[in-house]
C-alpha positions as CSV (number, residue, x, y, z in Angstrom):
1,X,0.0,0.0,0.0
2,X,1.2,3.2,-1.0
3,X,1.0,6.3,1.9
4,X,0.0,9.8,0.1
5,X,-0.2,13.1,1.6
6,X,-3.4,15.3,0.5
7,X,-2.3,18.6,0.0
8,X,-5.3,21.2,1.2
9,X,-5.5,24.5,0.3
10,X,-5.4,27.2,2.9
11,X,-7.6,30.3,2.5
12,X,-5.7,33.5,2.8
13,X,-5.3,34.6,6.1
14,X,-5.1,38.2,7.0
15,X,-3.0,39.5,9.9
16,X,-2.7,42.9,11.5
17,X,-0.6,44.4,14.1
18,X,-2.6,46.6,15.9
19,X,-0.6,49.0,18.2
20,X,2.9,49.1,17.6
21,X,5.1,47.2,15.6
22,X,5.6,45.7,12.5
23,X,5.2,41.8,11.2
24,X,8.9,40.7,10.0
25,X,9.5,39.6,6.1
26,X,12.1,37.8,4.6
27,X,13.1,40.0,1.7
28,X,15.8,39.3,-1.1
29,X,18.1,42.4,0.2
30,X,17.8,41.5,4.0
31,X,14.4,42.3,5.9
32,X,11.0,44.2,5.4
33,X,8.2,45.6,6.9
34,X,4.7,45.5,7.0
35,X,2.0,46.5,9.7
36,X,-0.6,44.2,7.9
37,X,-1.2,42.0,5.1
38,X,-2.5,38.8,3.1
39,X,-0.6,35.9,3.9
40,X,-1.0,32.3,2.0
41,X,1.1,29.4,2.3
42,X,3.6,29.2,-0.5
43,X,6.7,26.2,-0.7
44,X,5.0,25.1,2.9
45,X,6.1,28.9,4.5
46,X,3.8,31.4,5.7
47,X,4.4,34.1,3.3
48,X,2.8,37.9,2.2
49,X,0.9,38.6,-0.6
50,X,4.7,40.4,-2.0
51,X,6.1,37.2,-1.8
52,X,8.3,37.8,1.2
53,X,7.6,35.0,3.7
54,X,7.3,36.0,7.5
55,X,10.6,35.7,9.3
56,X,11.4,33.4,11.6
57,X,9.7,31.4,9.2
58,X,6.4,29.9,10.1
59,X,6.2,26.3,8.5
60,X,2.9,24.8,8.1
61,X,2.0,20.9,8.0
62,X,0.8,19.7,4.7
63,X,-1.8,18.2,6.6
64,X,-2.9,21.4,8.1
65,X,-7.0,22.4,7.3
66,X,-7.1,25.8,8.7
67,X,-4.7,28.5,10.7
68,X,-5.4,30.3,13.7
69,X,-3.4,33.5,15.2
70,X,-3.9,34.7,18.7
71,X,-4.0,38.5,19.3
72,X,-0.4,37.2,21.2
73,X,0.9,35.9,18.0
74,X,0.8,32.5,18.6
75,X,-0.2,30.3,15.2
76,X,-1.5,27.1,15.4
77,X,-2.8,24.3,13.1
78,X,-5.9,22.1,12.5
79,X,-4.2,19.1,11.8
80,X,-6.1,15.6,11.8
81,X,-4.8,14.8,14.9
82,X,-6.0,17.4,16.6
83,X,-5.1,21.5,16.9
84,X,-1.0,21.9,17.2
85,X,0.9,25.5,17.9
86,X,3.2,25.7,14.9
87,X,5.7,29.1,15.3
88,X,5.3,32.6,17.5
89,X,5.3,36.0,15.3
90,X,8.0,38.4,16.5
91,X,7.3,42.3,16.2
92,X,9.7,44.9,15.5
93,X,9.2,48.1,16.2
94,X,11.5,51.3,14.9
95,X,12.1,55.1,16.5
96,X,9.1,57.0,16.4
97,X,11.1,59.8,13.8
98,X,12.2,56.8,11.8
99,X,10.8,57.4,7.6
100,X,11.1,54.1,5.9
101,X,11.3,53.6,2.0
102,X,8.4,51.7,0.2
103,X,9.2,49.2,-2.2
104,X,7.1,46.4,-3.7
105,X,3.9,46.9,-0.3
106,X,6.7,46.5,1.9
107,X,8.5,49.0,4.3
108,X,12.3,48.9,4.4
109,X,14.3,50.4,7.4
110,X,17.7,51.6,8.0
111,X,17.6,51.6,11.4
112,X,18.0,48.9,13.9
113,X,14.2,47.3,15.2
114,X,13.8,46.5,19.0
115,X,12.3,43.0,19.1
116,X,9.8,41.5,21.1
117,X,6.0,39.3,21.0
118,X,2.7,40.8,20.5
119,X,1.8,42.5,23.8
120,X,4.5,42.6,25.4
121,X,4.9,45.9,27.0
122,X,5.3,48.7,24.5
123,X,3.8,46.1,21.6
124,X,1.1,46.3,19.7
125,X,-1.6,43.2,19.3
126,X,-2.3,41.1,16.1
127,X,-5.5,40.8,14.6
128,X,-6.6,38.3,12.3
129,X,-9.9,37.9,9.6
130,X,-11.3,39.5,6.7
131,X,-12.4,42.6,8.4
132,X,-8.6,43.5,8.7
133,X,-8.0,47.1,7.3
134,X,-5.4,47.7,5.2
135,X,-2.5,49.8,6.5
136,X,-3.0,54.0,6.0
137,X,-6.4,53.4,5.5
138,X,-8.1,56.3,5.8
139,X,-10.7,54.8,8.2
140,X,-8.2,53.6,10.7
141,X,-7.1,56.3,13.5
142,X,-3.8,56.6,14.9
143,X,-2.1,57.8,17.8
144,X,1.9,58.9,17.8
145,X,3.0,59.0,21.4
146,X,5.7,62.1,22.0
147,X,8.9,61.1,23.7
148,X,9.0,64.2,25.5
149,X,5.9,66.1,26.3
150,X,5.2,69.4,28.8
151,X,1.7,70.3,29.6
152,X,0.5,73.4,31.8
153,X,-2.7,71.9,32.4
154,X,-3.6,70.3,35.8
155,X,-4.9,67.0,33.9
156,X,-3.3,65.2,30.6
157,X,-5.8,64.4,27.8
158,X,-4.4,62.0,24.6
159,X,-4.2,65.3,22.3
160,X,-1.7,66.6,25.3
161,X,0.9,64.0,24.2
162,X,0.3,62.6,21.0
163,X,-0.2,62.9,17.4
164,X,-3.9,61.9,16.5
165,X,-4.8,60.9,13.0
166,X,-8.3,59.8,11.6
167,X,-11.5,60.8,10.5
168,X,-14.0,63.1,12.6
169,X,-15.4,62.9,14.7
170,X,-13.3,59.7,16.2
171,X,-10.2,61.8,15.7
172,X,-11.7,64.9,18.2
173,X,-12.8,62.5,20.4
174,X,-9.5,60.4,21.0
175,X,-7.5,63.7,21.3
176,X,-10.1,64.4,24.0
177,X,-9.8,61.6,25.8
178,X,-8.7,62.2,29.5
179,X,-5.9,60.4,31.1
180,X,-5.3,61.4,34.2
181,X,-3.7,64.3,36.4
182,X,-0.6,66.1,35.7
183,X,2.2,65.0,37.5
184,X,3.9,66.7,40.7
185,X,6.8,69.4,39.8
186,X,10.2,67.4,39.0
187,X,8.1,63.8,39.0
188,X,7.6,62.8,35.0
189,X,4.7,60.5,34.5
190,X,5.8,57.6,32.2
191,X,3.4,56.9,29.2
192,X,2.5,53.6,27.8
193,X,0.5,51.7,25.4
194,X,-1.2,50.7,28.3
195,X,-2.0,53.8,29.5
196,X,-3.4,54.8,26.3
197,X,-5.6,52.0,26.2
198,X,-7.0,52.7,29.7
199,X,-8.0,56.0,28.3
200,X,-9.7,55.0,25.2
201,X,-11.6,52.9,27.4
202,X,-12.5,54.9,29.9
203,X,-14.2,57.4,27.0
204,X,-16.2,54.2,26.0
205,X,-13.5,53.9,22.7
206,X,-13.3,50.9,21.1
207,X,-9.9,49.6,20.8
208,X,-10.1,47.7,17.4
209,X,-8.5,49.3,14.3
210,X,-6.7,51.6,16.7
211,X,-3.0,52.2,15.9
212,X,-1.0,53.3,19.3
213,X,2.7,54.1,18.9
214,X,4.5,54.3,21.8
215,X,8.0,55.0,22.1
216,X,10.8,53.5,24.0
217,X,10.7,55.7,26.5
218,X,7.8,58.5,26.7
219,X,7.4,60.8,29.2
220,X,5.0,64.0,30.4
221,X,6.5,66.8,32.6
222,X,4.9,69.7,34.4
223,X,5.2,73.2,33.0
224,X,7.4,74.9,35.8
225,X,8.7,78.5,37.1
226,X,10.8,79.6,39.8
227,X,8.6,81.9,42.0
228,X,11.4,83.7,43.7
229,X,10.6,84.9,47.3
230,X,10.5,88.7,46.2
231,X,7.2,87.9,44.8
232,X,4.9,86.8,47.5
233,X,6.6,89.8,49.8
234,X,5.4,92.0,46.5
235,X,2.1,90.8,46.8
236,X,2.1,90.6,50.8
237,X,3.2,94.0,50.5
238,X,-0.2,95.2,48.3
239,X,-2.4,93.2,50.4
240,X,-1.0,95.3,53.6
241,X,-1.5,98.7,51.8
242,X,-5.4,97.8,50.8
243,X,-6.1,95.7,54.3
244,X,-4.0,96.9,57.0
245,X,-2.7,100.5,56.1
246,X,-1.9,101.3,59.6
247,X,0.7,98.4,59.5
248,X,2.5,100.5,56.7
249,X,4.9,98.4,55.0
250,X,6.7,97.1,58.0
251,X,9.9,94.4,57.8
252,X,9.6,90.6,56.7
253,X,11.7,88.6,59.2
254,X,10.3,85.4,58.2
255,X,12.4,84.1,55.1
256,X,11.1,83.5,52.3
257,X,12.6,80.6,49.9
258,X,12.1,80.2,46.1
259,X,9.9,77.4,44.8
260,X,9.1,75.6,41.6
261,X,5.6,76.2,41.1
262,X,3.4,75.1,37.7
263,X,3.3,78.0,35.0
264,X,-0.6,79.6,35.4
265,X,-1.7,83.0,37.3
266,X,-1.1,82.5,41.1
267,X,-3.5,83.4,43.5
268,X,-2.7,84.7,46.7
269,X,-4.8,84.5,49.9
270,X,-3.8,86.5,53.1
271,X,-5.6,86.3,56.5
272,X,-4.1,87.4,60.0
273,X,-3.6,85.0,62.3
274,X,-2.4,86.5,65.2
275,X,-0.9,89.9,66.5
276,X,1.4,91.6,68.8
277,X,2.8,94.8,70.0
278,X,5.5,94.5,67.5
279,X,4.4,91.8,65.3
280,X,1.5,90.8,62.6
281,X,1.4,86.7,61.7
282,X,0.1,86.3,58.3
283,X,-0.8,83.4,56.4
284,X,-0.4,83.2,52.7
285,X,-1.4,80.2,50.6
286,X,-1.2,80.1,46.9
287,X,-2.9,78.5,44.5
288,X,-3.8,78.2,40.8
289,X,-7.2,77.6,39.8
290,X,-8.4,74.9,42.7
291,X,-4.7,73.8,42.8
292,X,-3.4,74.3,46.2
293,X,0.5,75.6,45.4
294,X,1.5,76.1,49.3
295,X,1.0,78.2,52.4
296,X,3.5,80.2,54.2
297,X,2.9,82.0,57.8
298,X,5.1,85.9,57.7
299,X,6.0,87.5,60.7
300,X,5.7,91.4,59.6
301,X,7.5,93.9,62.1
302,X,5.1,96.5,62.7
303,X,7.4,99.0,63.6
304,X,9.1,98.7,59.8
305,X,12.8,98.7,61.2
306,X,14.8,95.6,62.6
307,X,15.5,96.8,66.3
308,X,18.9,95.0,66.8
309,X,22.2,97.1,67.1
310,X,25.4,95.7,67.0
311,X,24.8,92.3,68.3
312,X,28.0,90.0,66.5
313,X,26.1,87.0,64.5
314,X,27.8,83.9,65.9
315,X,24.9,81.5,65.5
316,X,24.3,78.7,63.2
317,X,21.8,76.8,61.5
318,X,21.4,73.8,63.9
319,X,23.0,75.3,67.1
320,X,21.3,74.4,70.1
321,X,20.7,77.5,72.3
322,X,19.0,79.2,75.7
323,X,15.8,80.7,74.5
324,X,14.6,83.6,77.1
325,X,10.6,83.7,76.0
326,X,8.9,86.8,77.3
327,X,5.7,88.0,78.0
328,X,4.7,91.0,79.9
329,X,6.7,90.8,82.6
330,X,6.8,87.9,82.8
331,X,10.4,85.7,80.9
332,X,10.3,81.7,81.0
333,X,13.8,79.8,80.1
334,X,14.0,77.3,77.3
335,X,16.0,75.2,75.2
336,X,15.7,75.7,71.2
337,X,17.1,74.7,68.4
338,X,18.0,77.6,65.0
339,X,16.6,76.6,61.8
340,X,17.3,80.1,60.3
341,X,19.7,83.4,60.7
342,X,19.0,86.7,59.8
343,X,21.2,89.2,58.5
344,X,19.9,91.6,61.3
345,X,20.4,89.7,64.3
346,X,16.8,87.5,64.1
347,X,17.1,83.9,64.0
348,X,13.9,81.5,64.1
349,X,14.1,79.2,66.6
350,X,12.3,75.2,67.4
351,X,11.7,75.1,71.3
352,X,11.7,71.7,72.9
353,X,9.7,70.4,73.9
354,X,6.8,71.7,72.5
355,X,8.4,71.9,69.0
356,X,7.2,75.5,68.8
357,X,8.6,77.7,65.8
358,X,9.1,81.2,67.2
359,X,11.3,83.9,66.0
360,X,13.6,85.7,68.3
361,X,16.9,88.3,68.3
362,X,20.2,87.1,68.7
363,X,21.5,88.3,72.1
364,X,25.4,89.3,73.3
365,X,25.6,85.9,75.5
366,X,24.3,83.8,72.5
367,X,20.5,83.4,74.0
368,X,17.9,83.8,71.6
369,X,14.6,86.9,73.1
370,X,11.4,85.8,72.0
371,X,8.5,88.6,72.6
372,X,5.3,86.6,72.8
């Protein structure tokens, strides 16, 4: 008896990498590209419409009746005995400024492609049927990730960071598609195909026929300024004049350090928290829009002139020192530590153990006067 092989014929199979990447060819000059395509078995290989077969090469059983791919790239066969997984499609995917030359359907590529399986992080998925679209179809949207992106707003929509291409309305509403807060000042917020997705489905956007490119490495920063301490004196200064004229412009003793704060119009809010014969406690807080920036207390001198005369300034930031806290006439003894010095003999002291923050003036025998 004489054992034959019946050859079946294979329908086409379409496959598309949806997302980023591109299915690998074997060309005659080396390798080619292509993010989707008709693929029939030709010489028992998996191979595009062009003629280029898919690299590594996907070998398919004489035997086989049909071919399925899973949106993972895994291809198996219907073989008599039963269904058997045949080969695993590896992606490449290229720089995001990378241009590619067209020849024959296929894409060629000078640079070098980063490898990996269908989605895997930063790789697209495969599809696989008749309903495939073709790639640049004009009814297929796409989304180009930036590397680099700075936003001002407080919250980061799709259209913030990315290139969006397709038809309208789809295109408007991918663009508008929200994905999350901004992130803190000097903290970039990586971006992922992943975190596109969770976008598109948060607005209730089908995923299918989507293209996302991602690259390598994509990031979004905060907008930033340096608000220099000059500043919020200017504007404690105007609040004084239209709020408390009799306090004239008096003498800031509480320092005031520079911060990065998001670019936008700050908002300034003063109240008076408590007051003295010779002092005004003011607390600032900043904000843009609902965005809380931070708050600040300022110790204004109401008589406008620092009333220390030659007192030598021998203390340092961390010294512990005798604090002499005075009120009335009455003066209670206590041990501080300086967090600040003056130029004009006040220092700002923490007194243990109640971990109160007090400003005081630098006496001759190295104790620190606080006036309550």
């Amino acid at each position: 008896m004489i054992l034959t092989t019946m050859l079946i014929a294979l329908a086409p199979i379409q496959l598309q990498v949806v997302g980023e990447g591109y299915l690998r060819l074997e060309a005659e000059s080396g390798l080619a590209y292509v993010k989707s395509g008709t693929f029939t078995v030709v010489n028992g290989k998996l191979t595009h419409a062009g003629g280029f077969p898919l690299t590594p090469p996907v070998y398919v059983p004489a035997e086989a009746s049909a071919l399925n791919v899973d949106s993972h790239g895994l291809i198996s066969a219907e073989l008599p005995r039963g269904t058997v997984t045949i080969a695993q499609i590896t992606l490449a995917k290229f720089p995001a400024d990378s241009k590619p030359a067209e020849l024959k359907g296929v894409l060629l590529f000078i640079e070098k492609p980063t490898l990996g399986k269908p989605g895997d992080a930063g790789f697209g998925a495969v599809r696989t049927g008749k309903n495939v679209a073709p790639h640049n179809a004009s009814n297929l949207p796409s989304i180009v990730v930036n590397e680099r992106s700075e936003i001002q707003s407080a919250s980061i929509t799709i259209g913030d960071i990315a290139k969006v291409e397709g038809p309208e309305p789809m295109a408007t509403r991918i663009s508008e598609a929200v994905i999350g807060l901004a992130p803190p000042l000097d903290v970039p917020r990586v971006i992922t195909a992943a975190t596109i997705q969770s976008a598109l489905r948060s607005a209730r956007i089908a995923l299918d026929g989507i293209e996302i490119q991602v690259p390598e490495k994509a990031v979004v920063i905060r907008k930033s300024r340096v608000l220099k301490g000059e500043e919020i004196w200017s504007a404690t200064r105007k609040w004084i004049a239209d709020e408390l004229p009799t306090l004239s412009s008096g003498v800031l003793i509480t320092p005031i350090a520079e911060r990065s704060v998001p670019l936008g119009d700050i908002e300034y809010t003063f109240r008076s928290v408590s007051e003295t014969t010779k002092s005004v406690i003011l607390a600032v807080e900043a904000k843009i829009g609902s965005e809380r920036l931070f708050s600040q207390q300022l110790v204004i001198n109401k008589t406008g002139t620092a009333n220390v005369t030659n007192v030598p300034i021998t203390a340092r930031v961390g010294d512990m020192v005798r604090v002499v806290l005075i009120s009335g006439a009455i003066s209670v003894e206590a041990t501080g530590r300086i967090t600040w010095v003056g130029t004009d003999g006040h220092v700002k002291v923490v007194v243990e153990p109640t971990r109160a923050e007090l400003i005081g003036s630098l006496k001759s025998d190295g104790s620190v006067e606080v006036n309550l």
